[in-house]
C-alpha positions as a Markdown table, in Angstrom:
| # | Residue | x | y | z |
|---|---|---|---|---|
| 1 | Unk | 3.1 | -27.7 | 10.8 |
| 2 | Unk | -0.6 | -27.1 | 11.5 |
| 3 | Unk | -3.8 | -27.1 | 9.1 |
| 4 | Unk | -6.5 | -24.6 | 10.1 |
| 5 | Unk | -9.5 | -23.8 | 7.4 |
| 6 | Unk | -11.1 | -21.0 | 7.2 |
| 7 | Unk | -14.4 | -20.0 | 5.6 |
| 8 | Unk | -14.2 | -16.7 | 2.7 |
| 9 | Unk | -17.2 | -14.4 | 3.4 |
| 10 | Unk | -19.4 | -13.2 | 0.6 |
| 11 | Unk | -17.0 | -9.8 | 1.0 |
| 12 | Unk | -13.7 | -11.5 | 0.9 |
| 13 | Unk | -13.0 | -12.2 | 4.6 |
| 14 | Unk | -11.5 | -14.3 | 6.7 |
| 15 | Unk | -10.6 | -15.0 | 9.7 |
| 16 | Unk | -7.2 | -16.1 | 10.9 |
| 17 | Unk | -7.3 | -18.9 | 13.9 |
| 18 | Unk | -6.4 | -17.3 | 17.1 |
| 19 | Unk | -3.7 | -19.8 | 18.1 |
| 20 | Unk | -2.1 | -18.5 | 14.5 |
| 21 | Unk | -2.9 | -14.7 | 15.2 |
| 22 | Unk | -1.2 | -15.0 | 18.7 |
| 23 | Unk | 2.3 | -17.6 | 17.5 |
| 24 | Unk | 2.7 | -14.9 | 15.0 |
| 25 | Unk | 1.7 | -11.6 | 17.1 |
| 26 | Unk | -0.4 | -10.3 | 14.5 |
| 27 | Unk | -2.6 | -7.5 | 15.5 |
| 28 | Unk | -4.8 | -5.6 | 12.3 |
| 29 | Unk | -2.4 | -6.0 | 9.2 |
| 30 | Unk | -1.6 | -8.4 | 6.8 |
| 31 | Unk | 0.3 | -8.9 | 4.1 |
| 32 | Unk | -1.3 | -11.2 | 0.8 |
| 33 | Unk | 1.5 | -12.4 | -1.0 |
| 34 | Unk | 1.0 | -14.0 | -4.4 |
| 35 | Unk | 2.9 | -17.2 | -4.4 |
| 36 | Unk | 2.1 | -18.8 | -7.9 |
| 37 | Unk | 0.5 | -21.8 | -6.1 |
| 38 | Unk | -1.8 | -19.8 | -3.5 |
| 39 | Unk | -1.5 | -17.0 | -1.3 |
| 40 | Unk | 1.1 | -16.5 | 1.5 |
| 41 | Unk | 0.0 | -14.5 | 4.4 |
| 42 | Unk | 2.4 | -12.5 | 6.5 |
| 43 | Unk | 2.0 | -10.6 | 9.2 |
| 44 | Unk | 3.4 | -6.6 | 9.0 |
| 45 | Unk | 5.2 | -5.1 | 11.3 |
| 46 | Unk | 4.5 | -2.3 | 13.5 |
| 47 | Unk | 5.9 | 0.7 | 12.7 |
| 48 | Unk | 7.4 | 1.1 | 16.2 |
| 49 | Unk | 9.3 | -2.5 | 15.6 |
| 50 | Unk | 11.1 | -0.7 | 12.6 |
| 51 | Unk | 12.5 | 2.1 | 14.8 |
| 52 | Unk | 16.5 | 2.2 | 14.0 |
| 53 | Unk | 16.0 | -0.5 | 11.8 |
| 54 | Unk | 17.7 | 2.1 | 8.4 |
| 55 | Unk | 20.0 | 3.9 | 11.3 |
| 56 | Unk | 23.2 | 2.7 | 9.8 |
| 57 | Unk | 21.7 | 2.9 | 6.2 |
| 58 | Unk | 23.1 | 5.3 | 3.7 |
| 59 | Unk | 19.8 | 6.2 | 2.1 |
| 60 | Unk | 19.3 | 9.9 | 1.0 |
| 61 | Unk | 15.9 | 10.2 | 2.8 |
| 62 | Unk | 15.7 | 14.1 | 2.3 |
| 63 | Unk | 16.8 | 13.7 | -1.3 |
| 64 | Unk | 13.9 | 10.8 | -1.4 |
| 65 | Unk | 11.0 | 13.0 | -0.1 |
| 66 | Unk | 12.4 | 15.9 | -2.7 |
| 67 | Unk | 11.9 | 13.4 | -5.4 |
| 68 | Unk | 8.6 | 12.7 | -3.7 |
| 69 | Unk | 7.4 | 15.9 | -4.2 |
| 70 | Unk | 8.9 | 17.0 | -7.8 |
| 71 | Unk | 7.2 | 13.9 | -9.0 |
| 72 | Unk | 3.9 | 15.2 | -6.8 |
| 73 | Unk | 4.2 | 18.5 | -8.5 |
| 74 | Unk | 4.6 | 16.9 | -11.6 |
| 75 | Unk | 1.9 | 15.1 | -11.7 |
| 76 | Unk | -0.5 | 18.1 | -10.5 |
| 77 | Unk | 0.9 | 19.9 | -13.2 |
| 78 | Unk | 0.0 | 17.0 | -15.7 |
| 79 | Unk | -3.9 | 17.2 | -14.0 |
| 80 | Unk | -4.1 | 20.9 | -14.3 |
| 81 | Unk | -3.0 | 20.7 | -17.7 |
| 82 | Unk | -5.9 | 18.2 | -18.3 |
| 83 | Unk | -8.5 | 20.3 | -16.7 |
| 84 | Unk | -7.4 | 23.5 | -18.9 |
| 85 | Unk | -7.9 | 21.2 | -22.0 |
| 86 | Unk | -11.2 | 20.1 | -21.2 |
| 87 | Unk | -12.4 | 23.8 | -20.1 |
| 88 | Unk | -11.1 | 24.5 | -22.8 |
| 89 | Unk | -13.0 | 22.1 | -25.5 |
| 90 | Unk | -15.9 | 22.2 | -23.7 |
| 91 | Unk | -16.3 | 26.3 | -24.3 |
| 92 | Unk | -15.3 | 25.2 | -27.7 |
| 93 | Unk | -18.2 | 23.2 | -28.1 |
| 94 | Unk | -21.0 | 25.8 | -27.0 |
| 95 | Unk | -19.8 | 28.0 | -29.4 |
């Protein structure tokens, strides 16, 4: 086990060693994991590393993506409904 320290920019940055970024292949994601004691950085895979990763899986992903969008059109609905009510008070209060 190595110790590296890094310095936190004024924005939030920092830099990962390269030795670290090149052991652990990570390219331009990371993960910031909350680990109670300090933060836990992982790297995050590429998409094309998940390929057939779920091929075996019985997951419903058509049934997941209608969910997906009932919830979506839910949700709009909820918004319209909002924007109605405050056209709606708004002409209520020039009269």
């Amino acid at each position: 086990m190595t110790l590296d320290v890094g310095n936190v920019t004024e924005k939030g940055q920092v830099t990962i060693p390269k030795h670290l970024r090149k052991k652990y292949k990570i390219d331009d994601k990371v993960l910031f994991v909350d680990a109670g004691e300090g933060v836990l950085v992982r790297r995050v895979p590429k998409l094309s590393e998940l390929k057939g990763i779920l091929k075996d899986s019985k997951i419903d992903f058509d049934r997941i993506r209608q969910e997906e969008r009932r919830i979506e059109a839910a949700r709009e609905q909820r918004l319209m409904s909002i924007v109605e009510r405050s056209r709606k008070h708004r002409q209520q209060e020039k009269k």
